[in-house]
DOTI-383563 format. One record per residue: residue in one letter; x, y, z of N, C-alpha, C, O, CB in turn. Coordinates in pm, whole numbers, plus 32768, in hexadecimal, padded with zeros to 4 digits. Glycine has a CB too. Example, Ala and Ser with C-alpha at 12.3 -4.5 7.8 and 13.67 -1.06 7.14 Angstrom:
2
a85277DC7830C84CE7E3E830C85287EB6830C85907EB4834E846B7E418389 s85057F1F82C485577F9682CA850A80038313853D8072832485807FC4823C 
! end
This chain:
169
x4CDD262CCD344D08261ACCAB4CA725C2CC5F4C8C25E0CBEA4D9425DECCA8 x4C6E2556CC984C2E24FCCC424BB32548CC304B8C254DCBBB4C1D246ACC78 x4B5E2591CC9B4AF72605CC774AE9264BCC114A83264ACBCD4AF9265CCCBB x4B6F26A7CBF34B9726FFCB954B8226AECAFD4B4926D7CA984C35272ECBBA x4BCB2625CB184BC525DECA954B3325A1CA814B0D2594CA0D4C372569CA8F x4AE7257ECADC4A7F256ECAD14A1025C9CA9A49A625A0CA6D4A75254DCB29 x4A2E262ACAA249C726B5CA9249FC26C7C9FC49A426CBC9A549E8275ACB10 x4A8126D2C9D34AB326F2C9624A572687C8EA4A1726A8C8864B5E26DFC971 x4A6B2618C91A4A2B2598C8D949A825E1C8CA4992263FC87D4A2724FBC938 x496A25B9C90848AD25F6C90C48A22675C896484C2684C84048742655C9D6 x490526BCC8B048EA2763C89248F52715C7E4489A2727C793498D280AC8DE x496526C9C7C5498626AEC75549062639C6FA48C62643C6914A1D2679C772 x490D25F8C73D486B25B0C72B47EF25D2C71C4794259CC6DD48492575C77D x47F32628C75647612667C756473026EAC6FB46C62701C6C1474B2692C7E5 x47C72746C70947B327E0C69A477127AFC62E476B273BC604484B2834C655 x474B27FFC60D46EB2836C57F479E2848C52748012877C55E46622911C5A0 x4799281CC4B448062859C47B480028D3C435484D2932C4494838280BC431 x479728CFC3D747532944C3B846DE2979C3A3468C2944C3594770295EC378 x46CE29CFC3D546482A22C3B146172A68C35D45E82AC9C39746302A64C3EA x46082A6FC2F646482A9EC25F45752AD4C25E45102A90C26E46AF29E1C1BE x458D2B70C24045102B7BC23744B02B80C1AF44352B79C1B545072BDCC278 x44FA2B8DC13845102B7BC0B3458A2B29C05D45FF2B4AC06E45102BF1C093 x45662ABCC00045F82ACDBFDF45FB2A9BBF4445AD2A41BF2346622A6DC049 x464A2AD0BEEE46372AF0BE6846CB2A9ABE3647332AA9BE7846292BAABE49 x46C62A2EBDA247392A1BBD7D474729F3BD0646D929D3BCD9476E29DABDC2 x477C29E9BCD747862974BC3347BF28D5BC9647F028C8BD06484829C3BB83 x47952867BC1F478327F9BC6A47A7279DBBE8479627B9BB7146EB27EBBCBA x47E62714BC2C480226E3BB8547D7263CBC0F48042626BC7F48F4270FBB04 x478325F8BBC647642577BBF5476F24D2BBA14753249CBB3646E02592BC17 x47A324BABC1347CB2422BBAC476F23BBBBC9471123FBBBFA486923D3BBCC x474F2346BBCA46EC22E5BBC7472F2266BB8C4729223CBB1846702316BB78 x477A222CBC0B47AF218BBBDD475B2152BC0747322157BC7B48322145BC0D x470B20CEBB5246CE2067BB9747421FF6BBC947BB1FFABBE2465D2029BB36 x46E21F9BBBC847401F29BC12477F1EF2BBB047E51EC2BBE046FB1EB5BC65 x47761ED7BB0D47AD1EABBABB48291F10BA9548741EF9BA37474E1E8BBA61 x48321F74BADD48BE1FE6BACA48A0203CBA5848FB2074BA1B49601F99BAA2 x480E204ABA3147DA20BBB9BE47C1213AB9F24767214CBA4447552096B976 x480E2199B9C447E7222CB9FF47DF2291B9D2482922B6B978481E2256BA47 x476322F2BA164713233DB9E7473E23DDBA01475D2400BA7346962310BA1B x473E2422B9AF477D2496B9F6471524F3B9DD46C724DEB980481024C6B9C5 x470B2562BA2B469D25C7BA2E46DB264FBA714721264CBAD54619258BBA88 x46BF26ADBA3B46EC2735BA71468C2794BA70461E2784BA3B4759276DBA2C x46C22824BAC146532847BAB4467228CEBB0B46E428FABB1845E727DDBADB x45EB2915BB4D46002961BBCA45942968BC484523298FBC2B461329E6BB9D x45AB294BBCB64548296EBD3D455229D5BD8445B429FDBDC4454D291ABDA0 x44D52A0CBD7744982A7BBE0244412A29BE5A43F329D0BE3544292B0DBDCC x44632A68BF15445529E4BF4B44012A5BBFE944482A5FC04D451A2966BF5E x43A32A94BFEF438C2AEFC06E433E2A57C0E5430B29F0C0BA42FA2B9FC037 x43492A70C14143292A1EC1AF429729DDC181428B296AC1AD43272A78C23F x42252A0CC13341B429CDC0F841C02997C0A2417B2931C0A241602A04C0DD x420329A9C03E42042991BF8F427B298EBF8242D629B6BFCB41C629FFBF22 x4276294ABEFD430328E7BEA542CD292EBE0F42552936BDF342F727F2BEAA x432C2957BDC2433E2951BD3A439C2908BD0F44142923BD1D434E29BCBD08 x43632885BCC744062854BC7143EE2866BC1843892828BBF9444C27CEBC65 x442D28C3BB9E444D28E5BB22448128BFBACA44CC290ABA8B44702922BB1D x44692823BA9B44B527D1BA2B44F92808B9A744A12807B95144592776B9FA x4556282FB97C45692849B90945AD2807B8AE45B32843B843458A289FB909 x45FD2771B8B14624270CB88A46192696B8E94627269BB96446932725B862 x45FB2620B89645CF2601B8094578262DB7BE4584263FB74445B325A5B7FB x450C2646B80B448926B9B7F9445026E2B830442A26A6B894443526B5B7C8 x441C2778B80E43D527D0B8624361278BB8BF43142733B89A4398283AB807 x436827C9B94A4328274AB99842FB27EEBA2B4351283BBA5643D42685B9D4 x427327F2BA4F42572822BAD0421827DFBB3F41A427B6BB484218287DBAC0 x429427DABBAC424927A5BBFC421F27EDBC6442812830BC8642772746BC1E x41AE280CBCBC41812879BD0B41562811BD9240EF27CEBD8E40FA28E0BCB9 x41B0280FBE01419727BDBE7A413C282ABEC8417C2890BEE1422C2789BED0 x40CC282BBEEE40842893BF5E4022285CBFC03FB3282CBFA740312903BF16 x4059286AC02C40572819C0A140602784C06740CE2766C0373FCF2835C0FD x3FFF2726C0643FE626B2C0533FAA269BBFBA3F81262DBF963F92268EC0C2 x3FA92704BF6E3F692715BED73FEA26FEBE9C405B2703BECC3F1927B3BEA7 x3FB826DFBE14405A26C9BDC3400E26F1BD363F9826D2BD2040BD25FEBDC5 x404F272ABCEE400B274CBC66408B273FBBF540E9278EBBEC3FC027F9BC6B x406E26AABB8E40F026C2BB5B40D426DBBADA40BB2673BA9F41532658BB6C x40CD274FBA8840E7278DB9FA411E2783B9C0418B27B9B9CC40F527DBB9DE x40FE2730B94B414626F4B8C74121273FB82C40CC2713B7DF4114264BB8BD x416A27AAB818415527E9B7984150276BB72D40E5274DB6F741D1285BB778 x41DE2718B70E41DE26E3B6C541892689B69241852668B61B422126D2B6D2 x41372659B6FB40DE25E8B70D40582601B6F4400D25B6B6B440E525B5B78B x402F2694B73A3FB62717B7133F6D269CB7813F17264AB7613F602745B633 x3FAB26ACB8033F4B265CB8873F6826A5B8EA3FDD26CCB8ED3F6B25B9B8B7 x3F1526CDB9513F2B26DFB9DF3F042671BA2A3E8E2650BA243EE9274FBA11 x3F4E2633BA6D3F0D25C1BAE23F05260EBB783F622659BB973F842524BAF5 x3EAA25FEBBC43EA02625BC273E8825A2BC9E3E2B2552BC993E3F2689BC12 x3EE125A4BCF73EDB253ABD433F0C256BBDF93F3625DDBE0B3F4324C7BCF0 x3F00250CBE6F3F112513BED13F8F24F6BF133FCB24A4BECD3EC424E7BEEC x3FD72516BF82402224E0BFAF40272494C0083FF024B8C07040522510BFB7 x40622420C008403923AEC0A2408D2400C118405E241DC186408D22D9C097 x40F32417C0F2418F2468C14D419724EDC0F6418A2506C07E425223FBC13C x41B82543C17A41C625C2C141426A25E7C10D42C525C2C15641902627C1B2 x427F2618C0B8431B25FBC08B433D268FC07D432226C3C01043382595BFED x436B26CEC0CC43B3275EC0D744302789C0DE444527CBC14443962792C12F x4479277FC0A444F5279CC0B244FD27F6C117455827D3C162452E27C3C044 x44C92856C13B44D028C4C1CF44BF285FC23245052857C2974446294DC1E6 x4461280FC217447027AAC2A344A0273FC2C344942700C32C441A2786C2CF x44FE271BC229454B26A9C23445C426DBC28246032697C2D3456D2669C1A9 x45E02767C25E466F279BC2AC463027D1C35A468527CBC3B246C7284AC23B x45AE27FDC38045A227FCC3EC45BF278EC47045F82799C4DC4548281BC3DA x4574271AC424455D26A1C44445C72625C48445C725CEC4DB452D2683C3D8 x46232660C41346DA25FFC40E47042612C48B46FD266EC4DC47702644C39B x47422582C489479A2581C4FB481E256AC4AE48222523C4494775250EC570 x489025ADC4E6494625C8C4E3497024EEC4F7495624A7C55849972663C5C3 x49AD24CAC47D49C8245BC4654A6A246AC4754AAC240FC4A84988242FC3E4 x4AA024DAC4494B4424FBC4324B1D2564C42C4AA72588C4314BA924C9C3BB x4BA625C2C41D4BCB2636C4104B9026ACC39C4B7B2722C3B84C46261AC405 x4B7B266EC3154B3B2665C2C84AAD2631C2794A83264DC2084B76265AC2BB x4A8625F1C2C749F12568C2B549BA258DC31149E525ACC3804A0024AFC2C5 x4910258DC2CC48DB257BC35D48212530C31147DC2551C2B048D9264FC3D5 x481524E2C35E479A245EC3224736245FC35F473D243EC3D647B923C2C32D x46C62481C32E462B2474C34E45DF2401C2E6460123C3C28245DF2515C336 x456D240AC33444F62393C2FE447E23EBC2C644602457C2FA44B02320C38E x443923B4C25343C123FBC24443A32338C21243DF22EDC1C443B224AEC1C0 x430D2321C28542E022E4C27343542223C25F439721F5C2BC4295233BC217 x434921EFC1F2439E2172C209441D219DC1CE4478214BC1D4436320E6C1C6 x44362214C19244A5224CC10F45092295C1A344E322E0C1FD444622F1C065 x45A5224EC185460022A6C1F846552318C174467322F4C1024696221CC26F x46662380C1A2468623F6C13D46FB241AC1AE46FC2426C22845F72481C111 x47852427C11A4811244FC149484324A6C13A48A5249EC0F14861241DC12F x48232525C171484425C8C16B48F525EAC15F492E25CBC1C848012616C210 x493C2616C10C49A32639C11F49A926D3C104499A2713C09B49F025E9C0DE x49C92702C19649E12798C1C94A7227CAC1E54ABE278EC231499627ABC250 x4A98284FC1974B1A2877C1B44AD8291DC1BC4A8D295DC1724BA22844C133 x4B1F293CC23B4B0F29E0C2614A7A29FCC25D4A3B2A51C21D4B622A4FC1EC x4A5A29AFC2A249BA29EBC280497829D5C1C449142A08C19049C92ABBC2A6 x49C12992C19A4958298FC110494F2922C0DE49B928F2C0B4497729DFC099 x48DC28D7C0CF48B1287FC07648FA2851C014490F289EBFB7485728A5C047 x493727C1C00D498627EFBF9B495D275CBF494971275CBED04A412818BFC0 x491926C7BF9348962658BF2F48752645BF82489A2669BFF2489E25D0BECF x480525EBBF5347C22599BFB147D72503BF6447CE24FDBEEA471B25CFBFCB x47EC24A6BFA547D22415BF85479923AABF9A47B1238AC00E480723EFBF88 x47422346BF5546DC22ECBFB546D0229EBF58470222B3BEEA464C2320BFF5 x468F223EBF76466621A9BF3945DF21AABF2F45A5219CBF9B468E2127BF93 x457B21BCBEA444E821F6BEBA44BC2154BED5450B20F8BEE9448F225DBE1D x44172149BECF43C720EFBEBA43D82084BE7A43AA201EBEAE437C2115BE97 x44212076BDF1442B2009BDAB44DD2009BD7345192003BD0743AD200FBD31 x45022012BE0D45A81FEDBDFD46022079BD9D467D2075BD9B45B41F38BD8C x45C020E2BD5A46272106BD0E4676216FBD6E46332196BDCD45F4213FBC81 x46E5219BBD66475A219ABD8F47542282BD79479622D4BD3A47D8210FBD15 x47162285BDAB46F02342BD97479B239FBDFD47D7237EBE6346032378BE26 x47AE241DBD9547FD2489BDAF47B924FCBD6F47992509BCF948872475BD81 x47A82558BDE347B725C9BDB148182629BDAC48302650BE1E477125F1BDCF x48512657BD6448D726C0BD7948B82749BD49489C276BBCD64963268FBD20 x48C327B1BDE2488F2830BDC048EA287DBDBD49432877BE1248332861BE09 x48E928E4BD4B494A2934BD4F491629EFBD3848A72A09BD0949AB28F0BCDD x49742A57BD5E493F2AC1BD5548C72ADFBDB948672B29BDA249232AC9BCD9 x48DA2AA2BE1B484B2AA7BE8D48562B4BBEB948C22B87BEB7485E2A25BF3F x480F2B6DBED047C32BECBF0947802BC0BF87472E2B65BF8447502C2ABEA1 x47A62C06C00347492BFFC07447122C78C0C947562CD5C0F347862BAFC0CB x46822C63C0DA46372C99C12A46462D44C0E146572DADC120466C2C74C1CE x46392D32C045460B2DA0C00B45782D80BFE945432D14BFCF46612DC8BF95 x453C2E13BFF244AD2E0EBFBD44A12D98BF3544ED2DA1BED544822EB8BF86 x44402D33BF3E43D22D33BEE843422D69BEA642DA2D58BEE643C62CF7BEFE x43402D96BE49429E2DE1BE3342552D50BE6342842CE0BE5342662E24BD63 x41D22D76BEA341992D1CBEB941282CEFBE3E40D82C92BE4841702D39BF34 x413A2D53BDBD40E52CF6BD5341432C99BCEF411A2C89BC7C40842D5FBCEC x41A32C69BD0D42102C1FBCF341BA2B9CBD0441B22B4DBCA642982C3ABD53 x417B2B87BD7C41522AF4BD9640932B0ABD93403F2AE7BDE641A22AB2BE4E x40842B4FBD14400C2B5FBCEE40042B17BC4E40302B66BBF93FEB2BFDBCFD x3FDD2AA7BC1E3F9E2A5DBBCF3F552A94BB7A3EF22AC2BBB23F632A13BC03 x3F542AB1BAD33EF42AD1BA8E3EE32A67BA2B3F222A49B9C63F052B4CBA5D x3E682A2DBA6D3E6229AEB9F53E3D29ABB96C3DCB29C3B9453E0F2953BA15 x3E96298FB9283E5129BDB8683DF52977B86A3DF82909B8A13EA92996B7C4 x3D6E29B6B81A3CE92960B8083CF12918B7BF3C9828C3B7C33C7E2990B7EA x3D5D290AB74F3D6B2897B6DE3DA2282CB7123D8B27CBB6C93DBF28B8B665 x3DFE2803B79B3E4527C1B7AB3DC62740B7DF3D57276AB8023EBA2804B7FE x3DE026AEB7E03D9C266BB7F83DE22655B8A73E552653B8D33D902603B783 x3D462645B8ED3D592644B99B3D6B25E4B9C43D07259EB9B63CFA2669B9F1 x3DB925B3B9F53D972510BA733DC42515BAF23E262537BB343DE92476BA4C x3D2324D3BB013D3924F5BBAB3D602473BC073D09241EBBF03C9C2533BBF3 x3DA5244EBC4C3DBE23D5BC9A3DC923E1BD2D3DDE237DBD723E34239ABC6E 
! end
């Protein structure tokens, strides 16, 4: 008996929760600083095991393009592309590979010093939660998720307007 429960433990500790080989959603994100000011942002993500699209569409139009360790974030309003690196790779496909089962519902991984709080029902994504770099207080809440339907793969293809001003960091 204690075997059985032992193995059960492990099996539960250790699974992959999901393996999600694409995954597509609308997303609405909050941002508490520490003074209790908060930021709200919505939007939509396409998410295939290489590449991230986040698709800002309030407060303002905003692209962000995660590929592998590249990040490209496109600001119409601003008429800038910044192009910059990643220290930690941040994948939502591999934040849910990665997780380990906290409860029934939860399950918590690390990228780098940031611990990220997955809440999973039936197999679907349903936020993520964490405490970034300079204390603010991050949710994402996804809704309408789509899984492991095709993405076109020129979805996470970049066309940089030549008018827009570049920065590179």
């Amino acid at each position: 008996m204690k075997l059985l429960i032992l193995i059960l433990f492990v099996t539960i500790t250790w699974a992959k929760p999901i393996d999600y080989k694409t995954f597509e959603a609308n997303f609405e994100q909050t941002i508490t600083n520490a003074s209790k000011n908060i930021i709200y942002y919505s939007g939509n993500i396409k998410a295939s095991k290489q590449n991230i699209l986040w698709q800002y569409e309030k407060p303002i139009q905003k692209e962000v393009y995660v590929l592998s360790n590249d990040v490209i974030i496109n600001e119409p309003e601003l008429e800038q592309t910044i192009y910059t690196k990643l220290k930690n790779e941040i994948n939502i496909v591999n934040l849910l590979t990665n997780a380990k089962q906290v409860d029934e519902n939860t399950y918590s991984t690390h990228i780098g010093y940031t611990k990220y709080l997955l809440s999973i029902k039936d197999n679907v994504l349903l936020n993520i939660s964490f405490i970034d770099e300079i204390e603010n207080k991050v949710i994402i809440t996804f809704k309408n998720q789509k899984i492991n339907e095709d993405i076109d793969s020129k979805t996470f293809l970049f066309d940089q307007d030549s008018n827009f001003d570049i920065i590179k960091q």
